[in-house]
Every structure is written in structure tokens, then in C-alpha cells.
BAZABA-159245 format. One record per atom (N, C-alpha, C): x negated, y negated, z negated; residue in one letter; residue number from 1; atom name. Coordinates in pm, 1 decimal, padded with zeros to 6 digits. Each point is the difference from the previous one (the first is absolute). Last residue first. Layout:
N
u|v|w|r|k|a
X|Y|Z|A|NUM|CA
...
//
This chain:
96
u|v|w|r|k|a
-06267.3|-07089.2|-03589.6|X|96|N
-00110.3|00045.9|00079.8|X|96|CA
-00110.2|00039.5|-00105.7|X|96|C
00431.9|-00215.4|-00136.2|X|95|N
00011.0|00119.9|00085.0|X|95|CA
-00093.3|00055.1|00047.5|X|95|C
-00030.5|-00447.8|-00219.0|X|94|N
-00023.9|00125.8|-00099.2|X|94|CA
00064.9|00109.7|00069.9|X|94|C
-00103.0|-00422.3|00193.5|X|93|N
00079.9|00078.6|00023.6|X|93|CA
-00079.4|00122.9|-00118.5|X|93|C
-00175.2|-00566.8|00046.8|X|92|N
-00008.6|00147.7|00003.3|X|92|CA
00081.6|00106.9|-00029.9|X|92|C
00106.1|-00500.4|00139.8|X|91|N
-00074.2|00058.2|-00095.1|X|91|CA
00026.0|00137.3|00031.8|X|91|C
00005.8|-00541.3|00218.7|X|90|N
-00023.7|00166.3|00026.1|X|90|CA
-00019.0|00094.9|-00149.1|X|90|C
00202.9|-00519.0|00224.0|X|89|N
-00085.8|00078.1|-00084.5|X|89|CA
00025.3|00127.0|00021.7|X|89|C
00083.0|-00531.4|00249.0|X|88|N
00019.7|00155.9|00019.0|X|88|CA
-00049.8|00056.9|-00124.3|X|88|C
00255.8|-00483.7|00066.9|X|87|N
-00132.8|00103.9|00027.8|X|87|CA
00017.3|00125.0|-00049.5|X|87|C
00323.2|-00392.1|-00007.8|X|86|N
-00013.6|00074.7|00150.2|X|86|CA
-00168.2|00063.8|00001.2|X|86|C
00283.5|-00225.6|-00349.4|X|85|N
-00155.4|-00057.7|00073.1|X|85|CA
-00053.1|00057.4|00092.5|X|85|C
00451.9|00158.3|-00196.9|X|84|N
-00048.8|-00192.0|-00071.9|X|84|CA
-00083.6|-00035.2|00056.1|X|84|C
00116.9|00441.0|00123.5|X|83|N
00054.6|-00085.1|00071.9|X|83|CA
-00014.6|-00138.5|-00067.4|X|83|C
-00306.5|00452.3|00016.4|X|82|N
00037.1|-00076.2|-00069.0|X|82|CA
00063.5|-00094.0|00022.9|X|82|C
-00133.4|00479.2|00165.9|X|81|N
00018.7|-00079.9|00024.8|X|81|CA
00045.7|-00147.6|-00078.5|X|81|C
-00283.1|00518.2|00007.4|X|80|N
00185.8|-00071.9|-00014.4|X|80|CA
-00069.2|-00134.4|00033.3|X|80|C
-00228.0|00497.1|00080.1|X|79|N
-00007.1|-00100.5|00008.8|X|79|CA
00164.8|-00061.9|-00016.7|X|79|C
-00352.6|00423.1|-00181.8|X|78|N
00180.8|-00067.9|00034.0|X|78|CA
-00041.8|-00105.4|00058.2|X|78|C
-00420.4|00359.8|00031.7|X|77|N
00041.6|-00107.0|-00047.3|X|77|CA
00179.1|-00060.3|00030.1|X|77|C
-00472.8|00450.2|00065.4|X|76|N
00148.7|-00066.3|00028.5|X|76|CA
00040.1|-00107.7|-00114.4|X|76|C
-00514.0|00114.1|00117.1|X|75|N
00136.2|00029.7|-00081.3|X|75|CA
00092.3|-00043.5|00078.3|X|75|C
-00517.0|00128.4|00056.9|X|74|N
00074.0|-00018.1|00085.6|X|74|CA
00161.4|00014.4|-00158.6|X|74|C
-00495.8|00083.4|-00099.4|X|73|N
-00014.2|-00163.6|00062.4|X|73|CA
00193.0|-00001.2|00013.0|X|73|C
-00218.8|00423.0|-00175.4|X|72|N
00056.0|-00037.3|-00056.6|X|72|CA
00025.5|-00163.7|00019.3|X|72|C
-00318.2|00372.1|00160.9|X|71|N
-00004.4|-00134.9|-00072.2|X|71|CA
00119.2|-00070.6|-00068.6|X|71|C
00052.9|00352.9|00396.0|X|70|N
-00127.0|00035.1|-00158.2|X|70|CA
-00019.0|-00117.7|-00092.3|X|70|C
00426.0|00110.3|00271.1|X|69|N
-00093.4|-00128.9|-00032.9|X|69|CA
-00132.3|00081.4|-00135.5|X|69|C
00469.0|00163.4|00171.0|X|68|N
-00152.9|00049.1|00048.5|X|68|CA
-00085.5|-00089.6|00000.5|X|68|C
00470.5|-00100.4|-00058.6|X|67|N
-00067.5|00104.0|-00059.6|X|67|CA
-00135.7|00102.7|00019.5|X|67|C
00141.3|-00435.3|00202.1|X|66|N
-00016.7|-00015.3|-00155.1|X|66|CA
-00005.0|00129.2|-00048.9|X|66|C
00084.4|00017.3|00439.6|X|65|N
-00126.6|-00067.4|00016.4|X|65|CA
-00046.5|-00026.8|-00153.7|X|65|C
00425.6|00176.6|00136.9|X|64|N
-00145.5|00128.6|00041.5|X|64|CA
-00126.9|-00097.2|-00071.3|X|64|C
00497.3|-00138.0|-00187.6|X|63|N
-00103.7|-00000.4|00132.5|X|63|CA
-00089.2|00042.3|00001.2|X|63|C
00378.0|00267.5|-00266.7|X|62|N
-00073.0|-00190.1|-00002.5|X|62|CA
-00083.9|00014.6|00105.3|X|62|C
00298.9|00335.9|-00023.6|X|61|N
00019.7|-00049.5|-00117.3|X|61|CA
-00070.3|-00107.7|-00013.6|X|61|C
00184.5|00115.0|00450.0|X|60|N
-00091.9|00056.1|-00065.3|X|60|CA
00032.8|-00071.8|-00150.8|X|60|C
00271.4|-00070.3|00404.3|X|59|N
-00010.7|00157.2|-00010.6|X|59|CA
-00134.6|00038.2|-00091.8|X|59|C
-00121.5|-00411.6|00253.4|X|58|N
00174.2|00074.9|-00024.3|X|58|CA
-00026.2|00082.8|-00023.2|X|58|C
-00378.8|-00378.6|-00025.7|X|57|N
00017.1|00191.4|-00010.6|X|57|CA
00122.5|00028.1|-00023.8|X|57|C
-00092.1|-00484.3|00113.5|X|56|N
-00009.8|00016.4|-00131.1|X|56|CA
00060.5|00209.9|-00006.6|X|56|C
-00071.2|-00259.9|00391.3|X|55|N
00115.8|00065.2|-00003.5|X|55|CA
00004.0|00007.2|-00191.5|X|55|C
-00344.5|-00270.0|00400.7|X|54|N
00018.9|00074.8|-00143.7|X|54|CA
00160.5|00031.9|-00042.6|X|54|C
-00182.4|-00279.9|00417.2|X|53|N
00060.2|00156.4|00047.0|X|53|CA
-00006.8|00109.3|-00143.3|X|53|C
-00157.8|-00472.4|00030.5|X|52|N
00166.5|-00033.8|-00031.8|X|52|CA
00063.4|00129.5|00044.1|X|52|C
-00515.5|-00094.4|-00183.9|X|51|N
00075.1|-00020.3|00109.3|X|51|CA
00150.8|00021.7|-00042.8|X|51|C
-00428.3|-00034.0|-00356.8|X|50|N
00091.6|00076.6|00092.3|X|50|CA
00068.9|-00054.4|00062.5|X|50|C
-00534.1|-00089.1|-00204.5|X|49|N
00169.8|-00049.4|00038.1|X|49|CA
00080.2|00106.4|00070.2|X|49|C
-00542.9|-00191.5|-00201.3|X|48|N
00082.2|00111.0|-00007.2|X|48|CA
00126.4|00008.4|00027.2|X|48|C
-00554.2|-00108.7|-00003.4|X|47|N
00126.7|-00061.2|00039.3|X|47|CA
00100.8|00099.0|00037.6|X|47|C
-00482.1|-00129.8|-00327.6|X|46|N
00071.0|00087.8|00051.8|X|46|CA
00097.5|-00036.8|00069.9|X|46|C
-00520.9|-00168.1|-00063.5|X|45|N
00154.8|00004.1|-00059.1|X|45|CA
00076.6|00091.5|00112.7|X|45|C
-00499.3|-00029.4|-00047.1|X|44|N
00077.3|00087.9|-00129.5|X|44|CA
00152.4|-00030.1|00022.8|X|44|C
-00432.8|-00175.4|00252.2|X|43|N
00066.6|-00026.9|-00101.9|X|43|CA
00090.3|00000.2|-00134.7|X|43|C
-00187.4|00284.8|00429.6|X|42|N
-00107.3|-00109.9|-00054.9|X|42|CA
00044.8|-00067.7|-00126.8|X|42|C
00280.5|00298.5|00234.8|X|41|N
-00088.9|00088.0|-00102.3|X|41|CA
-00131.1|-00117.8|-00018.1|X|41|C
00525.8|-00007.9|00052.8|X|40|N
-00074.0|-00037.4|00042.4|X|40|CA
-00177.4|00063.6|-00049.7|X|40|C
00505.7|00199.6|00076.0|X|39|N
-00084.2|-00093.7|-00151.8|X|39|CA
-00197.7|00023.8|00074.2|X|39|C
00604.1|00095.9|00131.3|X|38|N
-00134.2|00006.3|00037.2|X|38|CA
-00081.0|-00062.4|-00146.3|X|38|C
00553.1|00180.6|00188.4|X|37|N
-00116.6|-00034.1|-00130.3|X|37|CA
-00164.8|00058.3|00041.0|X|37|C
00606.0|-00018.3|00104.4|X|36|N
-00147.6|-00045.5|00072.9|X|36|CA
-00059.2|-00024.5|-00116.5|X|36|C
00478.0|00241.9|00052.5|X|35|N
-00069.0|-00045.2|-00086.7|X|35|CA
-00116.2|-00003.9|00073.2|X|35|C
00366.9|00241.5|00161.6|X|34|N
00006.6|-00127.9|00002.9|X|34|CA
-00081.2|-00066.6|-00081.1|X|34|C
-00142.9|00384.8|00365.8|X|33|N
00045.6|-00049.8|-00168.3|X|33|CA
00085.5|-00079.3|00016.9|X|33|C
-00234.2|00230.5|00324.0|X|32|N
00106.5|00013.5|00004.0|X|32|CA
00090.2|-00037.0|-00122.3|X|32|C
-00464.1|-00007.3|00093.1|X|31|N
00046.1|-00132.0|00095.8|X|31|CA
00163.0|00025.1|-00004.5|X|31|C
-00286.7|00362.8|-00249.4|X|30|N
-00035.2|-00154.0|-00072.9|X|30|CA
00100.5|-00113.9|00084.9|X|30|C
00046.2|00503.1|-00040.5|X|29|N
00016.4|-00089.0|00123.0|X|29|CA
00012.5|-00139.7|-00030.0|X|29|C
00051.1|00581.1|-00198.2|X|28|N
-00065.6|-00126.8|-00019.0|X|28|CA
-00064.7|-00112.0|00091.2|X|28|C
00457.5|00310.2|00002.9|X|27|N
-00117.9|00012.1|00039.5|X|27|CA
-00071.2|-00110.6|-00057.2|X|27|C
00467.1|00013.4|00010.0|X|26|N
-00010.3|00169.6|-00022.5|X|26|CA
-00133.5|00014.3|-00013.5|X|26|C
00226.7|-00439.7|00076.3|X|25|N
-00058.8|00096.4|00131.3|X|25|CA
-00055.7|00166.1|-00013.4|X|25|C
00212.7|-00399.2|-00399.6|X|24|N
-00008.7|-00036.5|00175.4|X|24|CA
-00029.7|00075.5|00105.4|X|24|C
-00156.1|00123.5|-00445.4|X|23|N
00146.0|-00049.2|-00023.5|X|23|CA
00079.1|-00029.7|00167.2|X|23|C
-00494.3|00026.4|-00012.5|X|22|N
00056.1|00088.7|00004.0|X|22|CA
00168.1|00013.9|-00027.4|X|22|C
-00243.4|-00382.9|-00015.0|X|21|N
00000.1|00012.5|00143.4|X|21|CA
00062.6|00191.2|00014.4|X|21|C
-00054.3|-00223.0|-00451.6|X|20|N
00105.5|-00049.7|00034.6|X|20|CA
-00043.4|00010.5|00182.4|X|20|C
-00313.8|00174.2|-00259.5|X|19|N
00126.0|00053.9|-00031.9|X|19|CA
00116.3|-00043.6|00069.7|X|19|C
-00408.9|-00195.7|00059.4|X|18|N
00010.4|00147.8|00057.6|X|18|CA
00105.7|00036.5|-00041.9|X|18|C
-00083.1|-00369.5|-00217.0|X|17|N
00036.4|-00028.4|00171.3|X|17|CA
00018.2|00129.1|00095.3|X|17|C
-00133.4|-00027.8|-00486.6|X|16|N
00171.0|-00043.6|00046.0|X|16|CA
00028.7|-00030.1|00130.7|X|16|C
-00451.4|00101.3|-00116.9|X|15|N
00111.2|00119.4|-00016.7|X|15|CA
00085.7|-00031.6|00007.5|X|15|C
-00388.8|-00281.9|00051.0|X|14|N
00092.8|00041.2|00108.5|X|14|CA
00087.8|00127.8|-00067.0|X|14|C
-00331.8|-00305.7|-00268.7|X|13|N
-00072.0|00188.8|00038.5|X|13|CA
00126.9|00034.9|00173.2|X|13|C
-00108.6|-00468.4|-00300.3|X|12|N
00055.5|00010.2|00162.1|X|12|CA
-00056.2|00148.7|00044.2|X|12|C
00039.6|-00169.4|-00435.3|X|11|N
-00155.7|-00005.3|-00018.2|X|11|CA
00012.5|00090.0|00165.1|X|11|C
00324.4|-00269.9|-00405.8|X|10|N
-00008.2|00037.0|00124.1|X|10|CA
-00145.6|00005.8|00058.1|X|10|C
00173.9|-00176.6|-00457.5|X|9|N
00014.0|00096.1|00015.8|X|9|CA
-00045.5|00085.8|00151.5|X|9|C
00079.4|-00490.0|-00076.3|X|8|N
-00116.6|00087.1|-00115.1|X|8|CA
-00000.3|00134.1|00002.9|X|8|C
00342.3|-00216.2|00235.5|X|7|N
-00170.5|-00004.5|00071.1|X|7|CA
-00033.0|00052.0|-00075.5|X|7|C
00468.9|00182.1|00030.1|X|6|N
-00098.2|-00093.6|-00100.0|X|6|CA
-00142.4|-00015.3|00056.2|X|6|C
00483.1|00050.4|00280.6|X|5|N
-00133.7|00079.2|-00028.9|X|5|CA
-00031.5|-00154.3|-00075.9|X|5|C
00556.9|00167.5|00127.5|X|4|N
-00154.7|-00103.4|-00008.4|X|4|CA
-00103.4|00066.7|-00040.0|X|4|C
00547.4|00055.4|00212.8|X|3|N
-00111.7|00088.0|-00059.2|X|3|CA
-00122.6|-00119.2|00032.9|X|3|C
00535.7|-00059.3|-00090.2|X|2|N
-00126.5|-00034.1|00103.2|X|2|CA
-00078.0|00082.9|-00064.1|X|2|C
00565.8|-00011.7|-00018.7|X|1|N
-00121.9|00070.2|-00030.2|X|1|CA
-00113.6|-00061.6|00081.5|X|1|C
//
């Protein structure tokens, strides 16, 4: 499972970050996330990444962060593996 954000879509409101610091601490605690997301406000771009303390929400039906995606940016994605050319592809988990 990787969870990815659609730029086109992403307009860095932080709810998946609040969510996912609450998931984590019972409390909303932007620094207690695993997800960082600033956006630059001269330029517009956004920067967005989860850390390696994302648990992908145990114990939940999908990750806090895709189901609360006002926008609809954040999906869960399969990832397999292709052993002829050893590249990767991702396609979208019709579970979420």
C-alpha cells in the first residue's frame, strides 16, 4: 500500500496533516504528524511527504488522511512490482 497526493488536486488546506497528528496523539499536533506540508506562499508550490512513522491508520477502514481529503488529492494506490523490468507500477485500490 502507498498513499499518493494528486498535485492538481491539492490546495495544502493541512487536513490530512491534522488528522493524521490526531490519529497519532488524540490531539491536533501539526509537528506530531507524519505528513509535512507547507506551500510556499510567494510561489504557490506545495511540499508534501510522509515520514516512515505513517502506520497507514491501523485499526481503521482507510487512512485518516484519504478519507478526509476535502479535495479528494490523497489516494491509496497497490504497488506491484514487475520482475521482466524490475519497474514499479501503481494502480489504484478500488478498496478505498
Amino acid at each position: 500500500m502507498k498513499i499518493i497526493r494528486d498535485t492538481n488536486l491539492c490546495y495544502a488546506c493541512k487536513t490530512c496533516q491534522l488528522i493524521c497528528s490526531f490519529h497519532h496523539t488524540k490531539t491536533f499536533w501539526p509537528d506530531q504528524s507524519s505528513i509535512f506540508l507547507s506551500r510556499n506562499p510567494q510561489n504557490g508550490v506545495i511540499k508534501w511527504c510522509i515520514d516512515s512513522t505513517c502506520d497507514g491508520c491501523l485499526n481503521e477502514v482507510e487512512p485518516l488522511c484519504v478519507k478526509y481529503c476535502v479535495y479528494g488529492a490523497i489516494k491509496v494506490v497497490k504497488e506491484t512490482v514487475e520482475n521482466k523490468e524490475n519497474q514499479t507500477t501503481y494502480e489504484y485500490s478500488s478498496k478505498y
